[in-house]
CHARMM internal coordinates of N, CA and C (Angstrom, degrees):
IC EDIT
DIST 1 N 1 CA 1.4517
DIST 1 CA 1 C 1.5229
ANGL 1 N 1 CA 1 C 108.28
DIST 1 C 2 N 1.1908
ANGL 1 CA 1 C 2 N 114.34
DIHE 1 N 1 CA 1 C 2 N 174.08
DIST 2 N 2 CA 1.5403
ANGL 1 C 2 N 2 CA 130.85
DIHE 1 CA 1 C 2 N 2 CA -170.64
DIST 2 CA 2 C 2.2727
ANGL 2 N 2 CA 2 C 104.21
DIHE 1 C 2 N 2 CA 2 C -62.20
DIST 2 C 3 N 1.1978
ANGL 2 CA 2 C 3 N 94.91
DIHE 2 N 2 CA 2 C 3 N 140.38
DIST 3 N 3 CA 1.7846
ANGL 2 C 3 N 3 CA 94.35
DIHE 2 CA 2 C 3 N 3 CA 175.22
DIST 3 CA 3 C 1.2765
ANGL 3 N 3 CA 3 C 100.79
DIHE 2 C 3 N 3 CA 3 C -52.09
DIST 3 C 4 N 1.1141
ANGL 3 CA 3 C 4 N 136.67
DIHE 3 N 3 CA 3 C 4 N 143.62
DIST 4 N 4 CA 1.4692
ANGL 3 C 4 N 4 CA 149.83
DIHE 3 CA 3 C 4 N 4 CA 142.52
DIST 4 CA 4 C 1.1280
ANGL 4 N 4 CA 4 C 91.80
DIHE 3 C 4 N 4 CA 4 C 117.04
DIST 4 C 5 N 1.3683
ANGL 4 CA 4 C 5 N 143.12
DIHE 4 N 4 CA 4 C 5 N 16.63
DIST 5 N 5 CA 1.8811
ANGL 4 C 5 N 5 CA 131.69
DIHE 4 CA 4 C 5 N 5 CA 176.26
DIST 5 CA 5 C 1.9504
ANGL 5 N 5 CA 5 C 96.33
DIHE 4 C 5 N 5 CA 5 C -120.80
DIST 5 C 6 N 1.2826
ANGL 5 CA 5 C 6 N 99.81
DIHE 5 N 5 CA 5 C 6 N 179.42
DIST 6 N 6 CA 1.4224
ANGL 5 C 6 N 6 CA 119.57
DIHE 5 CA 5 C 6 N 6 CA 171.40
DIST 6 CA 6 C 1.1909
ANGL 6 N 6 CA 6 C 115.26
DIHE 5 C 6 N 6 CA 6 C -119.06
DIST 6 C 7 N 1.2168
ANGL 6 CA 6 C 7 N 149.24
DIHE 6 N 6 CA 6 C 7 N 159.29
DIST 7 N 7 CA 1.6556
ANGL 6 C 7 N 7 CA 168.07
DIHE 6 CA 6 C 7 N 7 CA 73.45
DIST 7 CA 7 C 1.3191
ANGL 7 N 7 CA 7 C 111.70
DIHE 6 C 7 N 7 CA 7 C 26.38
DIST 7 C 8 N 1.6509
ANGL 7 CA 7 C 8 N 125.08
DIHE 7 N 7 CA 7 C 8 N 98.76
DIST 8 N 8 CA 1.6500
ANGL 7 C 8 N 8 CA 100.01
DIHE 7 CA 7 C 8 N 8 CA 170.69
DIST 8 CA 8 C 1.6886
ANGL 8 N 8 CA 8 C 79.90
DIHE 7 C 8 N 8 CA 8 C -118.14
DIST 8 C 9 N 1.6841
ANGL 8 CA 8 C 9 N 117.04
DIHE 8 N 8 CA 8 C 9 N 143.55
DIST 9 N 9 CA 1.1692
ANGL 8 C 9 N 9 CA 123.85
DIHE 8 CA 8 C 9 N 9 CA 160.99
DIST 9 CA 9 C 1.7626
ANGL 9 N 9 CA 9 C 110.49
DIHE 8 C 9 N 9 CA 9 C -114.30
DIST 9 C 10 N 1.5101
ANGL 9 CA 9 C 10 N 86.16
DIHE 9 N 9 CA 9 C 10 N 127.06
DIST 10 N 10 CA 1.9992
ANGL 9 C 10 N 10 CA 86.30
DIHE 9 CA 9 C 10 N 10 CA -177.52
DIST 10 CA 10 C 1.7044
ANGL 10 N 10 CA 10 C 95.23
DIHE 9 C 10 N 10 CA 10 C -126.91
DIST 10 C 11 N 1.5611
ANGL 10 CA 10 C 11 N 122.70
DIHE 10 N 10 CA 10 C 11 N 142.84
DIST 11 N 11 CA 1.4417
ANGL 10 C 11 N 11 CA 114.18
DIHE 10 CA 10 C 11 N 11 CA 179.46
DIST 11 CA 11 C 1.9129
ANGL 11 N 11 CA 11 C 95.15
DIHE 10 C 11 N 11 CA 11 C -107.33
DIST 11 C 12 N 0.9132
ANGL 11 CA 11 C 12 N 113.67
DIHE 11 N 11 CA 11 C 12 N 155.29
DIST 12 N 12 CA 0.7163
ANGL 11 C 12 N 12 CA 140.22
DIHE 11 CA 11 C 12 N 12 CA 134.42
DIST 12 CA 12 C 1.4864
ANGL 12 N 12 CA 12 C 149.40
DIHE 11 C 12 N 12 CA 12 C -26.17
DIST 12 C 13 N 0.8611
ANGL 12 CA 12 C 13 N 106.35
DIHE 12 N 12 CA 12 C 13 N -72.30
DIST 13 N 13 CA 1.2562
ANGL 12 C 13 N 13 CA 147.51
DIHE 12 CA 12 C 13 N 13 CA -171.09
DIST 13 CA 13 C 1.5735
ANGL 13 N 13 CA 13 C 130.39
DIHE 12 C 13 N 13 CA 13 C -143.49
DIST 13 C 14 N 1.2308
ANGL 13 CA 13 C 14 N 130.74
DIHE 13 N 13 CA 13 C 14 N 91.90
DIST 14 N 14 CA 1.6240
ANGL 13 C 14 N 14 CA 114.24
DIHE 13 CA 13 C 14 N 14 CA -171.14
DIST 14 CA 14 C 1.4440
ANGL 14 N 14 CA 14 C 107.03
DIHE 13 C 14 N 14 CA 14 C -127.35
DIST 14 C 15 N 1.3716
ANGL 14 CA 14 C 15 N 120.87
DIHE 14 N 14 CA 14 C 15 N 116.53
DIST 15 N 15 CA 1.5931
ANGL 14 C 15 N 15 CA 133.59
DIHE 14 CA 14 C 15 N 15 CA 153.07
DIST 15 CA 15 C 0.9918
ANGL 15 N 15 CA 15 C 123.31
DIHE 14 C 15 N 15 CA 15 C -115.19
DIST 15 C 16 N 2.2503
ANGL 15 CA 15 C 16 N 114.77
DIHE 15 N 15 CA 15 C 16 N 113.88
DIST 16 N 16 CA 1.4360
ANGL 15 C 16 N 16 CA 80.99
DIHE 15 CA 15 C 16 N 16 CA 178.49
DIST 16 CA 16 C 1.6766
ANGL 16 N 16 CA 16 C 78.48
DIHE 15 C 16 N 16 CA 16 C -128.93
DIST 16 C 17 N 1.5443
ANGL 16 CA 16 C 17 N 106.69
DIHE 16 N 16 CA 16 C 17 N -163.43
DIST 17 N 17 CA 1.5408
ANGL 16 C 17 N 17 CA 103.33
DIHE 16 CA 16 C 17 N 17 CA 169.73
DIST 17 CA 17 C 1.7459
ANGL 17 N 17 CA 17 C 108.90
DIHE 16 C 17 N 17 CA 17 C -58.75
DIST 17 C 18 N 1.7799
ANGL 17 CA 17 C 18 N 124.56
DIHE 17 N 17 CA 17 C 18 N 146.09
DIST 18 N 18 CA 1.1291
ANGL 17 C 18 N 18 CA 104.52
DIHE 17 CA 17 C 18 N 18 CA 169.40
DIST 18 CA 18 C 1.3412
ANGL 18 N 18 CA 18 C 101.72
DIHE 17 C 18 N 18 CA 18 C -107.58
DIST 18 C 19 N 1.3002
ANGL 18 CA 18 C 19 N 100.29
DIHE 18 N 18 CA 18 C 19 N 160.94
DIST 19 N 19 CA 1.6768
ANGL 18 C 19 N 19 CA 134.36
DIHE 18 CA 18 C 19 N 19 CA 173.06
DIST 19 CA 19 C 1.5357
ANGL 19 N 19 CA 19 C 113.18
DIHE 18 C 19 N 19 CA 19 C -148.16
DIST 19 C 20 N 1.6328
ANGL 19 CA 19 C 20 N 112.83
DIHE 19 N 19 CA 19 C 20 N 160.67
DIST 20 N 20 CA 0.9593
ANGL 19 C 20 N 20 CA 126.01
DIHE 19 CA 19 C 20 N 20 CA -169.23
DIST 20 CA 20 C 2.0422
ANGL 20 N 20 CA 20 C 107.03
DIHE 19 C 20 N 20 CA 20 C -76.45
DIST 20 C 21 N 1.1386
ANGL 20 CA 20 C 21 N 85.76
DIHE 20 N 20 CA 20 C 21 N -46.88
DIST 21 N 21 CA 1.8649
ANGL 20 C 21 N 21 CA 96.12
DIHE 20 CA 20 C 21 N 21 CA 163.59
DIST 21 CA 21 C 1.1885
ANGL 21 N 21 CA 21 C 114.65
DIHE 20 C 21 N 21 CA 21 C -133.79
DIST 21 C 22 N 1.0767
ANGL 21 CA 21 C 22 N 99.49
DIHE 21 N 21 CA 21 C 22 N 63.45
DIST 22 N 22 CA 2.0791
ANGL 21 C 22 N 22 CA 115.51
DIHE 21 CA 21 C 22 N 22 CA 167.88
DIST 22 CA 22 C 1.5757
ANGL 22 N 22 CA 22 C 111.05
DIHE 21 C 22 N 22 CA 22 C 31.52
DIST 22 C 23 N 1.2035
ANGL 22 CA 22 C 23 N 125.22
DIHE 22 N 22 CA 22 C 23 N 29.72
DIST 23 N 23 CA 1.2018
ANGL 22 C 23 N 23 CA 104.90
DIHE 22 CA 22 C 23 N 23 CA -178.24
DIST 23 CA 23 C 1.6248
ANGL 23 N 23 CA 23 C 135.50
DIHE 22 C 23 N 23 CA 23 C -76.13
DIST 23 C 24 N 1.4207
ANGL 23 CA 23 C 24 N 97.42
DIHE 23 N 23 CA 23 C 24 N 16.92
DIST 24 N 24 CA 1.4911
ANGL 23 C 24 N 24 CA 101.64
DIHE 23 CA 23 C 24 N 24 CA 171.77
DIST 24 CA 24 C 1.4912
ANGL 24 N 24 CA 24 C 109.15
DIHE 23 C 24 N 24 CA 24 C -133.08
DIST 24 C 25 N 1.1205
ANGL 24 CA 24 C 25 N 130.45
DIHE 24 N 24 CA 24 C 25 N -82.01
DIST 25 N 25 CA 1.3817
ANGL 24 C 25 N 25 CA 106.36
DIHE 24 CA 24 C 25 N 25 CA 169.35
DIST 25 CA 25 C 1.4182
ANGL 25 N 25 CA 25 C 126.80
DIHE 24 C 25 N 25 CA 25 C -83.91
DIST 25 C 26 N 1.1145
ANGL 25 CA 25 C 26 N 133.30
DIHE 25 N 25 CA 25 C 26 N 156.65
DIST 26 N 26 CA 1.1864
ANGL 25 C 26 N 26 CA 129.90
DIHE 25 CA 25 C 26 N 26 CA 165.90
DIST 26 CA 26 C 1.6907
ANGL 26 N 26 CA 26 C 120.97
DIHE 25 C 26 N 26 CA 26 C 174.97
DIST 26 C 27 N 1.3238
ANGL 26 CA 26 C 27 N 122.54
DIHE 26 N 26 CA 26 C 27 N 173.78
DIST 27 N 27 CA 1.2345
ANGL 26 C 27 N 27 CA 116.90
DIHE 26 CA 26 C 27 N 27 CA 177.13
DIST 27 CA 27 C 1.8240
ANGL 27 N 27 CA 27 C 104.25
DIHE 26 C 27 N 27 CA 27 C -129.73
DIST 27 C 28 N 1.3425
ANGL 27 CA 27 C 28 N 95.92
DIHE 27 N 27 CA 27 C 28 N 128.70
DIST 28 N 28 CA 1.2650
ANGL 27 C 28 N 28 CA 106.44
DIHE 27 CA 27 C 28 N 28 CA 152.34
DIST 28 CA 28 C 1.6862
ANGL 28 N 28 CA 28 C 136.65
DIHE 27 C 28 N 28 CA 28 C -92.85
DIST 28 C 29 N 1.3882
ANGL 28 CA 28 C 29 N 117.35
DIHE 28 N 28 CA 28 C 29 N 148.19
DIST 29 N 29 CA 1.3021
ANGL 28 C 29 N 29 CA 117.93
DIHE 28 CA 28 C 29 N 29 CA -155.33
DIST 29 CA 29 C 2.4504
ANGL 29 N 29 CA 29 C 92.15
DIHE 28 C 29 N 29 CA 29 C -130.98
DIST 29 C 30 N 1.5729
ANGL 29 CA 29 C 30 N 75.44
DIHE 29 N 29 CA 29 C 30 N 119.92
DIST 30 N 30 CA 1.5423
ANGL 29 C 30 N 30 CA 74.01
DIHE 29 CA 29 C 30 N 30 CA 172.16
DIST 30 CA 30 C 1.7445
ANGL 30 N 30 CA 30 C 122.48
DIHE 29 C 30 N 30 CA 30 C -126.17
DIST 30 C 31 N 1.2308
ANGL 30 CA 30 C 31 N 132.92
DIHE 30 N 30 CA 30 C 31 N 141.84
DIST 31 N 31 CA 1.4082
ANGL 30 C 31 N 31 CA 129.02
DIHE 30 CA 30 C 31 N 31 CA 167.95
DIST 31 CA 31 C 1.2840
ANGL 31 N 31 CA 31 C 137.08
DIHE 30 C 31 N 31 CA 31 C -60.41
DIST 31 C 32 N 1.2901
ANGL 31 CA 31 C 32 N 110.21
DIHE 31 N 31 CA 31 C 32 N 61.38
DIST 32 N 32 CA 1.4545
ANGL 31 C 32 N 32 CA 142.01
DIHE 31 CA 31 C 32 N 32 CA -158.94
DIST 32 CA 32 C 1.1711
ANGL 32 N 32 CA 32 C 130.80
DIHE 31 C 32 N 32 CA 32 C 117.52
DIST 32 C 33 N 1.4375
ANGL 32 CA 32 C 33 N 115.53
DIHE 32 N 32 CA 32 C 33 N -150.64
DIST 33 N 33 CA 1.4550
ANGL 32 C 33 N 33 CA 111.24
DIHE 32 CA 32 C 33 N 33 CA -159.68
DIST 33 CA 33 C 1.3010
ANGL 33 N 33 CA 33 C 104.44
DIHE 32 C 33 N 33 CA 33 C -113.95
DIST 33 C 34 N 1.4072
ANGL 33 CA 33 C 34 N 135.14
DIHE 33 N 33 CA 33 C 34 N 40.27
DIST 34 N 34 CA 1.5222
ANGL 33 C 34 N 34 CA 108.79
DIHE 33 CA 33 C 34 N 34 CA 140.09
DIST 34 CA 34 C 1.1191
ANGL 34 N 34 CA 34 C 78.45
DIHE 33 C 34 N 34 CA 34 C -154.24
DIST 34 C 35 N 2.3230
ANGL 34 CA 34 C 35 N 102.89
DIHE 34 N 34 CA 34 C 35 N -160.21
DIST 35 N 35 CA 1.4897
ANGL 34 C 35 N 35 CA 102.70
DIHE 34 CA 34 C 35 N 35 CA 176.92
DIST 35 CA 35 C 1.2741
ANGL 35 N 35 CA 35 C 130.50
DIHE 34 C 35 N 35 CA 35 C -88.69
DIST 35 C 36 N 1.2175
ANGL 35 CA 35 C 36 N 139.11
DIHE 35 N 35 CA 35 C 36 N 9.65
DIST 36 N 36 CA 1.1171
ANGL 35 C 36 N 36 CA 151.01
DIHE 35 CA 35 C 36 N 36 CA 173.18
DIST 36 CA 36 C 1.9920
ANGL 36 N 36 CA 36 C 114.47
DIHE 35 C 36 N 36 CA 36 C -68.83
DIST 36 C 37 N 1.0063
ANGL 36 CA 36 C 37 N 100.63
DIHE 36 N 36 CA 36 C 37 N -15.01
DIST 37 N 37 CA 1.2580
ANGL 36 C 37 N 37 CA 103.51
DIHE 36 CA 36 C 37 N 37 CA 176.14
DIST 37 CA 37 C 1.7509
ANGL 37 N 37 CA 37 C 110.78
DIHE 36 C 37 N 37 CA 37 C -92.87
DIST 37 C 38 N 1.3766
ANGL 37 CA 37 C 38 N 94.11
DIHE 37 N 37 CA 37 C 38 N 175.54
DIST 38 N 38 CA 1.4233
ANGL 37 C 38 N 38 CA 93.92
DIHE 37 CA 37 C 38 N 38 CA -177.12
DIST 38 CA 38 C 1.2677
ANGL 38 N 38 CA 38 C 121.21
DIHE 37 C 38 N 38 CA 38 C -74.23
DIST 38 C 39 N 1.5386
ANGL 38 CA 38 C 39 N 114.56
DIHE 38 N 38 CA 38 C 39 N 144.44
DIST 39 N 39 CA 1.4983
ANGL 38 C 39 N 39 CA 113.54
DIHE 38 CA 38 C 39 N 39 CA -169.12
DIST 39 CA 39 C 1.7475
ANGL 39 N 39 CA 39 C 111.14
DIHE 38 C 39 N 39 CA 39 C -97.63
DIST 39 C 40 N 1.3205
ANGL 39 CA 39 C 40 N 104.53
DIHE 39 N 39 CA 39 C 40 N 109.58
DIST 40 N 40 CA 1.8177
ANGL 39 C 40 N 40 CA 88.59
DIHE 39 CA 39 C 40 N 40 CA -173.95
DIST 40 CA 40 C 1.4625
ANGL 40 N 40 CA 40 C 105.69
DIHE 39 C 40 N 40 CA 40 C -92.30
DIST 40 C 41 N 1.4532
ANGL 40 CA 40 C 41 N 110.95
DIHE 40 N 40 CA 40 C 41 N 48.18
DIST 41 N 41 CA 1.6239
ANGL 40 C 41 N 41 CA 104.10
DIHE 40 CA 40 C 41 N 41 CA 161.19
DIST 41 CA 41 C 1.7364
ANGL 41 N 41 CA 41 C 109.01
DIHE 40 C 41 N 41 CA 41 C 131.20
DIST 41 C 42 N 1.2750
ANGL 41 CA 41 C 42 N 98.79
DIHE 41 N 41 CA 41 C 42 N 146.62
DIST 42 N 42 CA 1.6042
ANGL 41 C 42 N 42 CA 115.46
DIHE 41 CA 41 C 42 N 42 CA 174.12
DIST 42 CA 42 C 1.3533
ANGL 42 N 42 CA 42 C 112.31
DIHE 41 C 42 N 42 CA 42 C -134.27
DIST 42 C 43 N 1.3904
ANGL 42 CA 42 C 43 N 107.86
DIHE 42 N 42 CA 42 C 43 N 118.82
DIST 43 N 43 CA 1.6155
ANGL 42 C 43 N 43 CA 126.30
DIHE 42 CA 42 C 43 N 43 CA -161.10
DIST 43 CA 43 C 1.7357
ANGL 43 N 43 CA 43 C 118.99
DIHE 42 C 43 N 43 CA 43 C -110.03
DIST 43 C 44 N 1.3528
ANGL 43 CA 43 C 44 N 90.53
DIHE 43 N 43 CA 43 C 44 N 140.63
DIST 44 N 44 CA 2.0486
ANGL 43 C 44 N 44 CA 78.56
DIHE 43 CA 43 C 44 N 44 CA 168.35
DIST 44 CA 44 C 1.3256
ANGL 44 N 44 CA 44 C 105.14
DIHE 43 C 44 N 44 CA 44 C 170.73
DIST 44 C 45 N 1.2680
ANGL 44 CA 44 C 45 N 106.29
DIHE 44 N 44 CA 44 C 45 N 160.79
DIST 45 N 45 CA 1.7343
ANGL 44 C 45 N 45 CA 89.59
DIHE 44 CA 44 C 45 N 45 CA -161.99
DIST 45 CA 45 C 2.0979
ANGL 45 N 45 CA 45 C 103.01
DIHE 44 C 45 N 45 CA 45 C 119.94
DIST 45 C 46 N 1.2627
ANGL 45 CA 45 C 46 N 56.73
DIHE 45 N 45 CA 45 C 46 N -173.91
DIST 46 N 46 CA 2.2711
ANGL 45 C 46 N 46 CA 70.68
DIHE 45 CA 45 C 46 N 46 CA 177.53
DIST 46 CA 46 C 1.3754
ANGL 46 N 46 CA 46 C 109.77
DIHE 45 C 46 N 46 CA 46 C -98.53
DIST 46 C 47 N 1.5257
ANGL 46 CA 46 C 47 N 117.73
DIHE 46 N 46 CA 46 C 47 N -23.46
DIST 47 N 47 CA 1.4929
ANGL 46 C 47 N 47 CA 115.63
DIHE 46 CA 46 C 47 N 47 CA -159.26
DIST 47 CA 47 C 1.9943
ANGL 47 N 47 CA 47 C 108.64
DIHE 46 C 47 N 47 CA 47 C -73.18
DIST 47 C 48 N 0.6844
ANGL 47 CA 47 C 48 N 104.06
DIHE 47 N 47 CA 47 C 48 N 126.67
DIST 48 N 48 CA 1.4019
ANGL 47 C 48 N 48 CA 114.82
DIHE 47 CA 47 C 48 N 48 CA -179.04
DIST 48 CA 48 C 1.1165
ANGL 48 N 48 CA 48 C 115.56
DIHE 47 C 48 N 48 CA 48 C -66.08
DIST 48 C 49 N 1.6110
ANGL 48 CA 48 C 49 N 139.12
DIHE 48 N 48 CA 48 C 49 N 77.89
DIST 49 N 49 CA 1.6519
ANGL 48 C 49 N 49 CA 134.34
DIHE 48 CA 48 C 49 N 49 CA 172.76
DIST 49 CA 49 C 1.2011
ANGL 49 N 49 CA 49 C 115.08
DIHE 48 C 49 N 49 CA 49 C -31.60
DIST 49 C 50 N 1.9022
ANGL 49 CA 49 C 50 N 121.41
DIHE 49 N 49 CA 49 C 50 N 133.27
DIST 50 N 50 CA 1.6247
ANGL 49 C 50 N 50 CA 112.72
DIHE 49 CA 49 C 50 N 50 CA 171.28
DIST 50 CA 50 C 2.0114
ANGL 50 N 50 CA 50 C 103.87
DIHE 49 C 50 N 50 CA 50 C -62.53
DIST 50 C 51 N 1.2651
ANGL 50 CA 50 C 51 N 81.27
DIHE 50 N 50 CA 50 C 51 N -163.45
DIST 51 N 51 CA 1.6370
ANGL 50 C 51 N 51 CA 105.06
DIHE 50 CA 50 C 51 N 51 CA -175.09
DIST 51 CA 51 C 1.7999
ANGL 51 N 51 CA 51 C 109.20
DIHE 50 C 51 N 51 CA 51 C -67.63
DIST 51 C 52 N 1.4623
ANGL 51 CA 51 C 52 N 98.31
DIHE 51 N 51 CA 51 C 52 N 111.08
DIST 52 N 52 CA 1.6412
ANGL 51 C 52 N 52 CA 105.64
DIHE 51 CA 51 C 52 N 52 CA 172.20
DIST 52 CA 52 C 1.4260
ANGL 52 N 52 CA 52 C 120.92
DIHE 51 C 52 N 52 CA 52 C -77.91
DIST 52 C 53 N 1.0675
ANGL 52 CA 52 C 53 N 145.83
DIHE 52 N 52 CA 52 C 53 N 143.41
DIST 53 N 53 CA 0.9851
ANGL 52 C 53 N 53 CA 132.87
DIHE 52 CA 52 C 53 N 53 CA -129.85
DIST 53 CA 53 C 1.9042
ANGL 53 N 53 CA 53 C 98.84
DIHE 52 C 53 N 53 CA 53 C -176.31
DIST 53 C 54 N 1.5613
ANGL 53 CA 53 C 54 N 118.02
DIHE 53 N 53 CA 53 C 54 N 87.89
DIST 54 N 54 CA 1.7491
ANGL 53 C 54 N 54 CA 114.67
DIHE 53 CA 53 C 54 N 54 CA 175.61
DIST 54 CA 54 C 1.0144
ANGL 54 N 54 CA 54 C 93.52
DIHE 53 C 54 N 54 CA 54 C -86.66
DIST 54 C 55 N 1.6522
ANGL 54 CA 54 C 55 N 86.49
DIHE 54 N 54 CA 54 C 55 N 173.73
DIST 55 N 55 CA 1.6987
ANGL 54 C 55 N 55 CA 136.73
DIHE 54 CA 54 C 55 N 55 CA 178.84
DIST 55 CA 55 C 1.4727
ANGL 55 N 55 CA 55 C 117.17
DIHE 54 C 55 N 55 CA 55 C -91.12
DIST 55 C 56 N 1.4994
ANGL 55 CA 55 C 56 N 104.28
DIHE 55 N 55 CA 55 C 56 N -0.38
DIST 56 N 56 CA 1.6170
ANGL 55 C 56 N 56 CA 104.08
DIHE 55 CA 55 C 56 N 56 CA 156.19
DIST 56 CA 56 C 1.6583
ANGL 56 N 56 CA 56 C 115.71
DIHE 55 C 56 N 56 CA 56 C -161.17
DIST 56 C 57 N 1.0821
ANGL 56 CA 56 C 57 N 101.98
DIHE 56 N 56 CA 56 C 57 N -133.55
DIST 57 N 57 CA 1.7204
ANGL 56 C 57 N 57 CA 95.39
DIHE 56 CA 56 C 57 N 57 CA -164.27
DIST 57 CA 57 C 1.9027
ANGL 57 N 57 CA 57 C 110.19
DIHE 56 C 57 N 57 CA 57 C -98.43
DIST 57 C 58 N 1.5900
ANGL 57 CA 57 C 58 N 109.27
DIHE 57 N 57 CA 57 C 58 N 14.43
DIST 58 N 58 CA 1.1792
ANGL 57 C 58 N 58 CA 120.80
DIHE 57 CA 57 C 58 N 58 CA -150.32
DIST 58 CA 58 C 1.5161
ANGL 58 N 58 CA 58 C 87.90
DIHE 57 C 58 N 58 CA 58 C -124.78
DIST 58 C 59 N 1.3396
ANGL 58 CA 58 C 59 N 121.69
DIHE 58 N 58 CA 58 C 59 N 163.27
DIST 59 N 59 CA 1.4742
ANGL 58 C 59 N 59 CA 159.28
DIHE 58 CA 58 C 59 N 59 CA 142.72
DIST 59 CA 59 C 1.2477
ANGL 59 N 59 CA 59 C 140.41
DIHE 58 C 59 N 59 CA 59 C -175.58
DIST 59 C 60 N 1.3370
ANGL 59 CA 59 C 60 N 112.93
DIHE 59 N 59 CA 59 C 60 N 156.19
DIST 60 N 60 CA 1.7372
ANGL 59 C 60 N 60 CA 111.24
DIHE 59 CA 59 C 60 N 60 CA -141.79
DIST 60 CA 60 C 1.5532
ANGL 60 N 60 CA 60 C 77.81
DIHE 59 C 60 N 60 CA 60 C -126.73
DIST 60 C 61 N 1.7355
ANGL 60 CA 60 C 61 N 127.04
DIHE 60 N 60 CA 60 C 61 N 140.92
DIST 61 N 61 CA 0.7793
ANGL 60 C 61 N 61 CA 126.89
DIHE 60 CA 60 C 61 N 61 CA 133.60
DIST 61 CA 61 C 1.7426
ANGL 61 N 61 CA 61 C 119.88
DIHE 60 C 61 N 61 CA 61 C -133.83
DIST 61 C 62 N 1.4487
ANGL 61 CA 61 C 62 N 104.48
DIHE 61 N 61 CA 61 C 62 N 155.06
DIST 62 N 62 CA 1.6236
ANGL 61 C 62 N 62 CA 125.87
DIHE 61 CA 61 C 62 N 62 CA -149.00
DIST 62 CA 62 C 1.6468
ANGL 62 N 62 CA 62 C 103.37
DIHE 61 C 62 N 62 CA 62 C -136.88
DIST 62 C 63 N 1.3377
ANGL 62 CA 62 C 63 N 113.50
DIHE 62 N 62 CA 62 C 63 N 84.07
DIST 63 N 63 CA 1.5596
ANGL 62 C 63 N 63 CA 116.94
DIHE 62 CA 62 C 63 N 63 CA 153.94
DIST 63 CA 63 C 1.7597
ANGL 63 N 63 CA 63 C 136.07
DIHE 62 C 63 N 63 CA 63 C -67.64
DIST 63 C 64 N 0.9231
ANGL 63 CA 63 C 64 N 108.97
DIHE 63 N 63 CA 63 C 64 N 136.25
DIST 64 N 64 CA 1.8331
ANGL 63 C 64 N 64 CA 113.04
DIHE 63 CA 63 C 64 N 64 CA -172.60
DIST 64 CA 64 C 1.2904
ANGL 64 N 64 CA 64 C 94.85
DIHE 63 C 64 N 64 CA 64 C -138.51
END
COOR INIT
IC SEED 1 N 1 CA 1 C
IC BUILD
């Protein structure tokens, strides 16, 4: 998005395989653009994450 805004990610809808620590499917969600930044979470399963929400105009997301 544009400099001076934030990133809110909201799903919809979420199915993934579940596991106890996602180790097969899942998506990771990071606060910017690569991995070195902070990771606000690794998801999978049925449960629907609230609203993600960075600290700048960037977010990275990474499915496995």
């Amino acid at each position: 998005v544009p400099e001076g805004n934030v990133v809110m990610l909201q799903f919809r809808i979420f199915d993934l395989e579940a596991d106890p620590t996602c180790r097969y499917d899942y998506v990771d969600v990071y606060n910017g653009h690569s991995y070195t930044v902070q990771k606000l979470g690794r998801f999978c399963g049925t449960f629907r994450p609230g609203a993600l929400i960075s600290t700048s105009n960037t977010m990275m997301l990474e499915m496995g």
